[in-house]
N, C-alpha and C positions, 0 to 999 in steps of 0.2 A: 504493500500500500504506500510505502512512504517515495519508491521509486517511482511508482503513479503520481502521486503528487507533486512532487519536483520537474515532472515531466508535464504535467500540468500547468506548472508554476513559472514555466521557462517558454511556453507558446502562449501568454495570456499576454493582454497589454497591464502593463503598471501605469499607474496614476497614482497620488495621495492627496489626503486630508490634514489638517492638523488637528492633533491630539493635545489640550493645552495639561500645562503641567508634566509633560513626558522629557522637557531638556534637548530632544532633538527637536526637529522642523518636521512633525507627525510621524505618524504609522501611515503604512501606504495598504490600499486597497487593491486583490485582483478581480479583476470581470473574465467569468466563462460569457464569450458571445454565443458561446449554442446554446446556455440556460439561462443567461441574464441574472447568475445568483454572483454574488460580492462573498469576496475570504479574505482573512490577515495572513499575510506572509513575513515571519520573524526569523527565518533562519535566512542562513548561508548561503547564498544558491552559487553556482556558475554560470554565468552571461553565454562566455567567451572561453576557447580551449585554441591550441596548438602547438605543433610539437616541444615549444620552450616554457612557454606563459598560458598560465588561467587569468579571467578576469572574474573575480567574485564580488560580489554584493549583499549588503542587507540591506531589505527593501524599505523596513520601517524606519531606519534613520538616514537612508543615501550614504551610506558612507560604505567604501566600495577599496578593493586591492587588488595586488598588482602580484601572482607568487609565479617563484622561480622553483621550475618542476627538478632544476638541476638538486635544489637542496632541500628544498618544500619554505624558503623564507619569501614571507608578504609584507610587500610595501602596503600601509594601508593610508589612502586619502584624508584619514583623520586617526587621532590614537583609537584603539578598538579599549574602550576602560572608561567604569563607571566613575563619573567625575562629580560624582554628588557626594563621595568619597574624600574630596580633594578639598586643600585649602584656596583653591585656586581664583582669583577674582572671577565674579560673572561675566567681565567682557571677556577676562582672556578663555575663560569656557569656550564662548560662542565665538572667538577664533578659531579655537584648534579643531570644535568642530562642523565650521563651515568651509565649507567647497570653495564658495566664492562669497568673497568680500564687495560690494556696490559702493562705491564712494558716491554722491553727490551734491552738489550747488543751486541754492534757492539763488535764484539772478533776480528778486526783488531787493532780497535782503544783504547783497553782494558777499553773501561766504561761501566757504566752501569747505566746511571741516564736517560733512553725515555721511555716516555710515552703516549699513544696510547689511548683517550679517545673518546667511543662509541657515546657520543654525541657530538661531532666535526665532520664537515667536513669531518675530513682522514675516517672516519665508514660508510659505509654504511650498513644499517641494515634491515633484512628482517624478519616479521613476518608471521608464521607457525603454522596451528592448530594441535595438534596431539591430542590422547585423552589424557581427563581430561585437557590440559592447552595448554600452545602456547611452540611454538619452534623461538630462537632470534637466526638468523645468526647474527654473526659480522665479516665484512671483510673488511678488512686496503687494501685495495688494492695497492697502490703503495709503501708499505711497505710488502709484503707477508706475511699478515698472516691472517688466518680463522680460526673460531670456529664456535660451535654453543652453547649455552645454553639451554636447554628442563625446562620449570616451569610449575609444575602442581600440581593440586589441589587433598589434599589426605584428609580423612577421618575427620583430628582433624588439620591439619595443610598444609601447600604452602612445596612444593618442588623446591629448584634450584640444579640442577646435570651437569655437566661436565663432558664430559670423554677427559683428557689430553692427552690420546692416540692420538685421530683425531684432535690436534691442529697443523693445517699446518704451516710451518716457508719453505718461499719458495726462500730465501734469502740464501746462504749460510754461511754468514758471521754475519748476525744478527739473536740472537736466545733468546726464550721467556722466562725472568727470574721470573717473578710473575707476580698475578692475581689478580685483586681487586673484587669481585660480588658482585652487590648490594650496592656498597658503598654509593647514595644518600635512602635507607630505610627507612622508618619513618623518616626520618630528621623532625627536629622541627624549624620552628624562633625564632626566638627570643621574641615574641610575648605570647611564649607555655611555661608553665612549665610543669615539671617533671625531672626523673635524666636517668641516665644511668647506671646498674648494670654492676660490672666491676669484674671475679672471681680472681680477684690479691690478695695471699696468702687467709687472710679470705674470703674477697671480699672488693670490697669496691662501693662508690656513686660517681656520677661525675652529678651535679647539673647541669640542662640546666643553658643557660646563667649567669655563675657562676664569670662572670666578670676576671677570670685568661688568659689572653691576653697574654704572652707569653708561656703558656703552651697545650703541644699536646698529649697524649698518644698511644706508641707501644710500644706489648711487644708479645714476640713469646710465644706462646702455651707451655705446656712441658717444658719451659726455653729453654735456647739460646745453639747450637749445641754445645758442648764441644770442638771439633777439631778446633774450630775460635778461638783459646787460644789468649787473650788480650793481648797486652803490654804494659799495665800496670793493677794493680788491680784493679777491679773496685767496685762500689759501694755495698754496702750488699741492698740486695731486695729480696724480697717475688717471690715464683714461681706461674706459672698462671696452675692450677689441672683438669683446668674444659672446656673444648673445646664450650664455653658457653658467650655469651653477653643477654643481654634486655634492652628493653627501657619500659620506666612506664611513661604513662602519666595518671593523677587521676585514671580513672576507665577503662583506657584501656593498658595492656602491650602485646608488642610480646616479646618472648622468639627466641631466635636463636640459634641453635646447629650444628657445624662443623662437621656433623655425618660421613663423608669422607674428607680425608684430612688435617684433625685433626693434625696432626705430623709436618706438614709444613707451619701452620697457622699461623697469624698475629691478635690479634685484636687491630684496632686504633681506637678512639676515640678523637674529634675536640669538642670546646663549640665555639656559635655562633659569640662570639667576636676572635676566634682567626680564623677560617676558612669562616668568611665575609659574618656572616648573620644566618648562621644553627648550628645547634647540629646535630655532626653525628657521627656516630658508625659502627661498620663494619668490617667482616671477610677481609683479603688479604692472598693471598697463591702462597709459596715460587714454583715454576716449577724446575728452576735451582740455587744449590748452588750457589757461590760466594766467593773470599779469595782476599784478594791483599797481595800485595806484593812490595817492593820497589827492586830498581836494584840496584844492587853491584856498592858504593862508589856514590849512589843517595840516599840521604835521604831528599829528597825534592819534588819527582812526585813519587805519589801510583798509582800501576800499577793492576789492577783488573782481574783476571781470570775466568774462566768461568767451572763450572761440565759438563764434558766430556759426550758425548753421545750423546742418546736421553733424552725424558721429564721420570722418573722414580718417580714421585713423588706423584702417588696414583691418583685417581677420584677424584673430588672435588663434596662432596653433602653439601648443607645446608638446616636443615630443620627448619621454621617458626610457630612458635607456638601463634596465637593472645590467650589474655587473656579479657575475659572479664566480670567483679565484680565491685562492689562499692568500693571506697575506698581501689583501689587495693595497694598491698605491695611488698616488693623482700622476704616475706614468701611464698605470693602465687605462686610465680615465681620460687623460691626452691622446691615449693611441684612440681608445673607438671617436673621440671626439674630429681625429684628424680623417679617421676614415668615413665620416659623414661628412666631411669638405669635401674629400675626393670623391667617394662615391655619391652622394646627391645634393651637390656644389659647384659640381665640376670646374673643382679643381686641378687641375693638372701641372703634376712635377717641373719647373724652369729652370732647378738648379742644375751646373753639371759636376761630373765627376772632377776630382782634382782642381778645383775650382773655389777656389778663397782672395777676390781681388782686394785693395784698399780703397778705400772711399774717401774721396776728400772733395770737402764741399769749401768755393771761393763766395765770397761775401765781394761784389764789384762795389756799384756806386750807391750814395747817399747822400740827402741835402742836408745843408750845414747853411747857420744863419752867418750874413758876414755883413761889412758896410759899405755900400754905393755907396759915396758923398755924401755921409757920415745918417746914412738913411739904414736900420737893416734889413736885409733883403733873403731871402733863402736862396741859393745856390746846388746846382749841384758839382759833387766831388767824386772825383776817384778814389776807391779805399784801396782796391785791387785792380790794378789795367791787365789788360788781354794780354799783353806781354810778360809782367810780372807773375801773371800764374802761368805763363809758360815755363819761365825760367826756375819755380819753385816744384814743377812737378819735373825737369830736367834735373834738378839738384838731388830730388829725391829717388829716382829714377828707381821706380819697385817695377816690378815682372807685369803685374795687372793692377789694372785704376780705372774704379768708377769715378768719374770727373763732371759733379754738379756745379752751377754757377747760378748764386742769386742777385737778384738786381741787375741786370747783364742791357736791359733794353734803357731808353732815356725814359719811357712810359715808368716801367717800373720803379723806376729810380725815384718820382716823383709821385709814385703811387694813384698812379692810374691807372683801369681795368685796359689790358694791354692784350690784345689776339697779335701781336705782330712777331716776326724774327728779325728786325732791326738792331743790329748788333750798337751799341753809344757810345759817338763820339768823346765823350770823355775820359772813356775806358779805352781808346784807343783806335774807335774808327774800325770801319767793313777788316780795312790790309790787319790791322794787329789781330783781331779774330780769326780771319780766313789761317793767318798762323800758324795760332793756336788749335783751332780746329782741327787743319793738316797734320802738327807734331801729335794729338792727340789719337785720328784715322792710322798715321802710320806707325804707330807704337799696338796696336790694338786694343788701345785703352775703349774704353765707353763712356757715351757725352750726355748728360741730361741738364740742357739748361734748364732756369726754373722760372715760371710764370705763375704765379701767386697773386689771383684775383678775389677771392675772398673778403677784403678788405681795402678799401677804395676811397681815396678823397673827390677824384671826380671821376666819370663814365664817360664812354662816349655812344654816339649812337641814341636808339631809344631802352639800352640799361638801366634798370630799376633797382630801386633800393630795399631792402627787406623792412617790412614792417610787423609793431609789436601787435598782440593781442589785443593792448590796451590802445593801437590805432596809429602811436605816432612811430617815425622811424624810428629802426634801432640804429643807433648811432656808438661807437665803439670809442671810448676815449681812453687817453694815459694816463694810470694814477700817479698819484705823487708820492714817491718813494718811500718818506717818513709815515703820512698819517693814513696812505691807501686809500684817499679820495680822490676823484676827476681832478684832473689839473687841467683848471680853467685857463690858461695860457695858453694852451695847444689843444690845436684843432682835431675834433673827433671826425674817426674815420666812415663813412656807410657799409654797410653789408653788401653784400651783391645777393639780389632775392634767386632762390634756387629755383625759381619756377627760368629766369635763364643761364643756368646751367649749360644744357644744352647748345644753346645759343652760342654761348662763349670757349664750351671745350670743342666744339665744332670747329669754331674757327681755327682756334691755335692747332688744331688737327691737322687741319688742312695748310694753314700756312706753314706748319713745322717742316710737313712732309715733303711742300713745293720749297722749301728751302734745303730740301735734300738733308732733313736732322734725321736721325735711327732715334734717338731717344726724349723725350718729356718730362717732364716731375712740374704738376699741376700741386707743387706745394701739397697743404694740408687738406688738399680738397679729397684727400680719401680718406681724410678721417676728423671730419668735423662733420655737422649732421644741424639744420635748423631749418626752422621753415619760413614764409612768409604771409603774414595774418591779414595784408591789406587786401586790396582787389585781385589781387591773385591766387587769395585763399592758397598757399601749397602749402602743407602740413611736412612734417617731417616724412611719413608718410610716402609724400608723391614726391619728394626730394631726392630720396634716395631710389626710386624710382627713376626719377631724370639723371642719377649719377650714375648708376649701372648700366645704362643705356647709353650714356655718352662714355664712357668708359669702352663698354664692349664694342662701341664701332670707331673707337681710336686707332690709326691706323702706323703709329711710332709706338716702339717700348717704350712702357711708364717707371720711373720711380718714384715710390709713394713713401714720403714723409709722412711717418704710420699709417695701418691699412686695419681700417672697420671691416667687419668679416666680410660685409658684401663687396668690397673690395678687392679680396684677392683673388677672386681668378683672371684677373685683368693688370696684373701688375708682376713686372720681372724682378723690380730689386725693395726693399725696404729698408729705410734710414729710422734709425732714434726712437727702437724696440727698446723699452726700460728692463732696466737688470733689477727693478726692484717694484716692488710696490705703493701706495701710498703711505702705508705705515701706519694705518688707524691704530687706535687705542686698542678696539676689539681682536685688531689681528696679533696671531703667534708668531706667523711666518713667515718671507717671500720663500714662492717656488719658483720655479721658469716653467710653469705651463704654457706658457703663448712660445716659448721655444721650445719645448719638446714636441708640441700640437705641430710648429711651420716647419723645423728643422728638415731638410733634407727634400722640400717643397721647392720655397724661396728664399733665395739666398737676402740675408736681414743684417745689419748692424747693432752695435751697441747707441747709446746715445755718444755723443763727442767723447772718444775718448780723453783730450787737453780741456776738456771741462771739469775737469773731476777734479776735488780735493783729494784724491787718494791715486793715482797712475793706475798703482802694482796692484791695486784690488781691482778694478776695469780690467786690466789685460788676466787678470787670472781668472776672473767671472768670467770674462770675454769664450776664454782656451774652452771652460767646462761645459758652459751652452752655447758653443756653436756659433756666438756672435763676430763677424767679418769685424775688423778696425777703420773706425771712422772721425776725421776728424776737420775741426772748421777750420778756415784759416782766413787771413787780411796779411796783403801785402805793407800796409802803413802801420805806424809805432798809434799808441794811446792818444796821443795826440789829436791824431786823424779823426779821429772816433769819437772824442768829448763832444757830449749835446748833442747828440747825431741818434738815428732808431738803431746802432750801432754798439751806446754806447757799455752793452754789457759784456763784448767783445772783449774785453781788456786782456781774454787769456790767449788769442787766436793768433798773436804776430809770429809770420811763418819764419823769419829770424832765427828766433828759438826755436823752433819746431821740427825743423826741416831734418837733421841729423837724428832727432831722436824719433822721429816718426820713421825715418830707416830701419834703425835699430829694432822698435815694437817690429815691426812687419817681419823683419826678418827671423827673428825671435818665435812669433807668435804662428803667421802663417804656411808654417809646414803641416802643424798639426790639424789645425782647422782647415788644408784643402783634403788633407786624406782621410777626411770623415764628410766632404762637402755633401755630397749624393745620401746618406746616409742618416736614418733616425736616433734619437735618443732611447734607447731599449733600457734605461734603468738611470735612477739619477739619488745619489745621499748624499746626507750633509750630516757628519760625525765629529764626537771632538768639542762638543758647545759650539759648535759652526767653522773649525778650524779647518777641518780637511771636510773638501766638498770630493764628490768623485763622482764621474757622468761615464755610461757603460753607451757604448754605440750598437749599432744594428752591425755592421761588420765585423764587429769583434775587441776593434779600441776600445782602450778604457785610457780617459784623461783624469789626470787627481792635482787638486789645488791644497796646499800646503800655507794656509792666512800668516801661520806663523813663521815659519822658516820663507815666505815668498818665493817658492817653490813650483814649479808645474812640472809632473809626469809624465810621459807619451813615450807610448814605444821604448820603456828601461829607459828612456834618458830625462834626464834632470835639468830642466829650463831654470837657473838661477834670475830674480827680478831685482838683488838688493843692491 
């Protein structure tokens, strides 16, 4: 009978009621359509089977898992435990066990701090079998709003999908500004160890119960929209490359990936003492922008605005990847992550064998105030002529050089949106280029000059400026060093709205190409991310939409000064990959996830090597993950530079540089081309962090020695001191 039953229970539709007083969002009711009779269904059932994964549920509370037939261990969507039990606050109950979190915005009352949680009360929630998994209505009813979320069970991994389009807001005045899915996942007690891989710059660890009691982590995807321009500067931090979280618990981790929605994502991250009992991790996704704004002669109540429209902010999918090994690591959790690039990213391997070049990026010209007849004027100057970086990549003369050049045009120089390849007169004119060029084609070095439109004082054409939420343009200013406010003496720069994107990588496509360039470096335009809220309505969104597209039909190799994940299959080299992370409070650790994920892909950089207060920790970071040597340079002494967009340069004069940039290369680069083609197959850090040691796909193993400044490869011993 009970097999009748289940088999009954599994061809019926689900729907639910709520049951007040029960702690979840009801008991769920099924209908026989051949009898028209209603039953409670409170066990266990299975949705969904295949050869790896079940997907189970229970129908009276929605809360639903993920088990791994390798061991019989279930992820479960919410903790599966009686929490009437627990000292636990009431909100933080009805997070851990809601599915999905509704943030919303009364635009009468200009706020936007309500929140709408699935296992409360205000939800009631119906489950739905569709193939492969269940279908979760959630509807806030005396709040107007509906969704549903579709979870199902694929091949190697769980599917959660939204489509933002069918999310009703029936309210006129209150409208749905972000999404939490998932937010209780694998949550752990406090009881569980393990950590939480977090891809903030390198990556970094966040130890369950790590005992940091006033700290929370969020941090948007792609970094934070550009057009929300702060008032005041804010702190320097690592960007997040990778639309990617995990949890690792010993031998079991899930992998999670933002595979839609990616652009307007959040990932947050709680340890058990600071969210009341659990470790928890988890994608949120922005629906509607947001700006505030104070009123004219109130600088005392911020006033919150809301993105016009409808929801324009993509489908939201996340896809769950369980892992399950001995002894598992955030290696193993880079590798399946790298092979969801390759395999449905297509991405494809550009690095080659035996191939480790140096990178050295030239800083040309820049305006500098001086005095006409005692009037001042801005001028532009030479920091590096076409000639001078001839004669300092002749001095240095390494085997291979990637060879960038910024500011190179008179447009750019004066910071203006520039599509052209007019090499500037001040640098030395068409003849000192054509050169440089030459000595570069016949050494078989590689050229990427760099046009960096992004950031514009004037446009030409009919190029438009990006606008904020709250209407007016976003306008980019300098702060002032000491207090981190706007410095009202110099002029803020415009944005360039991404709705022309297109437009502008277009051009420089084409003109690169008829100027017979092989390479490009469109700057930071592979890894910055904002939208534009005026008449052009483009959301982050359709931004990155217009960047993949102009990207994929670019018809020079790119190199991208960092590369957001949509990025990379479109780019041959990457510059000023961080060895480290931002260092929050909450975290334990940097890893090199973003290098063990790209390693043996795309050939990637450190940041500036001669920027570092430390050399010999750069070049030995550099050895263990795989990072090429990259460094900035200016042909002029400090001088040159004072009061200039220059002047943080101070370390860059090639002077000094040139001999010991030899040296590193020579030093460093044997080891990193005889792993170039090859992945990172195991990566420790032993010793309180003394000796780092990276195992390769091939067989090397390179070892960093912090104390002795040491590097291992191959029995030989690389001395740094």
């Amino acid at each position: 009978m009970k097999i009748i039953k289940i088999f009954l229970v599994m061809i019926f539709t689900v729907f639910s009621v709520t049951v007040s007083g029960a702690g979840y969002s009801g008991s769920t009711v099924i209908q026989d359509y051949q009898t028209g009779e209603f039953s409670h269904c409170t066990e266990l059932r299975t949705v969904a089977e295949n050869e790896n994964y079940k997907l189970l549920v229970y129908d009276e509370t929605a809360i639903f898992g993920l088990q791994d037939k390798k061991d019989g261990y279930i992820w479960w969507s919410s903790p599966d435990e009686d929490f009437s039990k627990t000292e636990l606050s009431p909100v933080a109950v009805e997070n851990l066990k809601s599915s999905a979190v509704l943030r919303y915005g009364e635009t009468e009352k200009r706020t936007d701090n309500n929140y709408l949680r699935s296992g409360s009360p205000a939800c009631t929630t119906g489950v739905t079998d569709i193939e492969n998994g269940i279908r979760i209505d959630y509807d806030y009813g005396s709040y107007g709003f509906h969704f549903y979320i579709d979870y199902t069970l694929e091949k190697d991994h769980m599917k959660a999908s939204l489509k933002t389009s069918e999310i009703v807001e029936k309210n006129r005045t209150d409208v749905a500004t972000e999404i939490t899915v998932l937010g209780g996942f694998g949550a752990s007690d406090s009881t569980e160890d393990g950590y939480f891989i977090i891809p903030d710059g390198s990556g970094a660890l966040i130890n369950f119960n790590n005992g940091k009691y006033g700290s929370t982590y969020r941090r948007k995807i792609y970094g934070d929209d550009l057009t929300a321009v702060p008032e005041k500067k804010t702190s320097v931090t690592e960007q997040i490359y990778f639309p990617v979280y995990a949890i690792v618990r010993e031998n079991n981790a899930m992998l999670a990936i933002a595979s839609k929605g990616d652009s307007n994502a959040f990932i947050n991250a709680e340890v058990s003492e600071q969210s009341g009992g659990y470790n928890t991790c988890n994608f949120s996704f922005v629906l509607r922008n947001t700006d505030t704004y104070y009123m004219s002669g109130n600088t005392t109540e911020r006033l919150t605005v809301f993105e016009n429209g409808g929801i324009d902010s993509g489908d939201i999918e996340i896809l769950y990847y369980p892992i399950s090994e001995k002894n598992l690591s955030y290696v193993d959790v880079a590798e399946i992550y790298r092979k969801y690039l390759t395999d449905k990213c297509n991405l494809k391997p550009v690095t080659k064998e035996n191939y480790s070049p140096l990178y050295i990026n030239f800083y040309g010209g820049t305006e500098k105030k001086k005095s006409f007849f005692g009037i001042p004027v801005m001028k532009k100057q030479s920091i590096t002529g076409y000639s001078e970086a001839e004669n300092i990549l002749k001095n240095i003369n390494a085997e291979n050089v990637v060879v960038s050049y910024c500011n190179w045009t008179d447009k750019s120089i004066k910071n203006k949106t520039d599509t052209t390849a007019k090499p500037s007169s001040v640098l030395g004119g068409k003849k000192d280029f054509r050169k440089l060029r030459d000595y570069i084609k016949n050494n078989n070095y590689e050229f990427y000059p760099i046009t960096e439109n992004i950031e514009y004082y004037s446009a030409f054409g009919n190029i438009s400026g990006a606008v904020r939420v709250s209407g007016v343009y976003a306008k980019i200013p300098d702060y002032d060093i000491v207090y981190g406010t706007p410095d009202g003496y110099r002029k803020k720069r415009y944005l360039l709205s991404p709705e022309d994107f297109g437009k502008v990588i277009g051009k420089l496509s084409k003109n690169y190409s008829g100027a017979d360039f092989r390479g490009i470096s469109f700057g930071k335009t592979t890894s910055v991310l904002y939208g534009d809220y005026g008449k052009n309505k483009t959301t982050r969104f359709r931004a990155m939409e217009n960047i993949v597209k102009s990207l994929s039909e670019t018809d020079v190799d790119i190199l991208a000064d960092g590369a957001n994940a949509y990025s990379l299959p479109y780019v041959k080299h990457i510059i000023n990959v961080p060895l480290n992370s931002s260092r929050y409070d909450i975290f334990d650790s940097d890893v090199p996830f973003f290098q063990i994920v790209i390693h043996g892909l795309i050939p990637y950089t450190s940041t500036a090597v001669n920027s570092s207060t430390d050399i010999d920790y750069m070049l030995m970071m550099s050895a263990v993950t795989g990072s090429n040597l990259y460094y900035e340079l200016i042909s002029g002494d400090t001088d040159t530079i004072k009061d200039t967009e220059y002047s943080s340069l101070y370390y860059a004069n090639a002077g000094y540089w040139t001999e010991t940039i030899k040296e590193h290369y020579d030093k460093i680069s044997p080891l990193l081309r005889s792993v170039s083609n090859a992945t990172i197959s195991d990566y420790r850090v032993e010793d309180s962090g003394n000796i780092v040691t990276a195992e390769y796909s091939d067989g090397t193993v390179i070892k960093a020695d912090f104390t002795e400044k040491t590097i291992t490869f191959n029995n030989e011993i690389i001395k740094l001191r």
